[in-house]
C-alpha positions, 0 to 999 in steps of 0.5 A, a space after each residue: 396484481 395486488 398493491 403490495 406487489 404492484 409497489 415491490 415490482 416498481 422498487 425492484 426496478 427503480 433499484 435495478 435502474 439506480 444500481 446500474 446508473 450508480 455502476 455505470 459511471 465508476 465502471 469507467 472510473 476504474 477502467 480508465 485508472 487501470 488502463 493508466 495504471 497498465 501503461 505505466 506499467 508497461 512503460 516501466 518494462 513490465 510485461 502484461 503478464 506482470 502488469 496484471 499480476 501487479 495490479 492483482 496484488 494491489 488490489 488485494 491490499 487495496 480490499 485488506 487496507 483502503 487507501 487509494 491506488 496512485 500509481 501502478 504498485 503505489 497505494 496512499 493510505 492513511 495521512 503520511 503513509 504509502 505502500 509501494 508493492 514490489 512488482 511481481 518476480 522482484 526482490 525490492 519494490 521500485 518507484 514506477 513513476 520516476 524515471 528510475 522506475 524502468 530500472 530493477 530496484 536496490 535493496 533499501 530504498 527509502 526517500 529521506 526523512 521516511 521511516 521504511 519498513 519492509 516485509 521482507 528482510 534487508 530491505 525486501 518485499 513490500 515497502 511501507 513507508 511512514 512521514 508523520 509524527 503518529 501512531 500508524 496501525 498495521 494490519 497483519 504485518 508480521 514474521 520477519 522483515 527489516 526496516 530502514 529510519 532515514 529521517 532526519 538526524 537524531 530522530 527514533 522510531 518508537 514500535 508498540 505493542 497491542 496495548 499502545 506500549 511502547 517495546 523498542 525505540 530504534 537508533 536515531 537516524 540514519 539506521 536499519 535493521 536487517 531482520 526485524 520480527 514484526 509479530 508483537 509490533 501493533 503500532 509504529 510512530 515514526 519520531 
């Protein structure tokens, strides 16, 4: 065997062996969180044909946005921001970790001093909810939905354009809007 492939073989494997040393550990990393997240999840009523299909779809905003999973349906995103993903065959997402959580959601839920937006209208589908006074991106958030500004008194959401331009400012809080077209919408400061 000449030197070239003596030395390829000896870094195919050193690769293979630091592959599977790297794998190994994050494998049980995330088989630990999904078995909390799945007993979470069945401690909040949902079956396990639910439960999957849950965790499926947070996986799939996980992949299309980053953050981090905190809870069954909760994804952290950017400083401030959190997705709550509503749990399959529901209308409004729900908190899973309060002890509300094991209840069926109501429209409009938004914790004060959040601006929420929904993907749906009145309040339904997937919730995103934003705290700091920033330029929040969003990604692919378009079509009809609504949104609720519950913070404090007085305070207005600017949304932009994809220049950065401002193209409404909301009432002050406490307000809402039912049906909202997201489509132009690039950028949300909540204040």
């Amino acid at each position: 065997m000449s030197v070239v492939k003596r030395f390829a073989s000896v870094a195919a494997t050193a690769l293979a062996l630091l592959a599977v040393g790297l794998t190994g550990p994050a494998s049980a990393a995330t088989t630990q969180a999904d078995t909390a997240f799945g007993e979470q999840a069945r401690a909040a009523g949902l079956t396990q044909v639910q439960a999957d299909a849950l965790q499926t779809k947070v996986e799939g905003n996980l992949a299309r946005l980053g953050g981090r999973q905190v809870s069954a349906n909760e994804i952290r995103l950017a400083e401030g921001a959190t997705l709550l993903v509503p749990v399959p065959g529901e209308k409004y997402a729900r908190d899973l970790t309060s002890p509300a959580g094991t209840r069926s959601a109501l429209a409009w839920e938004c914790t004060y001093e959040y601006f929420c937006m929904y993907r749906g209208q009145n309040g339904t589908g997937e919730r995103l909810a934003l705290y700091y006074c920033q330029d929040y991106a969003l990604d692919n958030w378009t079509g009809l939905g609504s949104w609720w500004n519950y913070q404090t008194s007085g305070t207005r959401a600017q949304f932009k354009n994809q220049s950065g331009t401002v193209i409404y400012t909301t009432p002050g809080a406490s307000s809402y809007n039912g049906s909202y077209n997201w489509t132009p919408v690039w950028y949300v400061k909540p204040c």
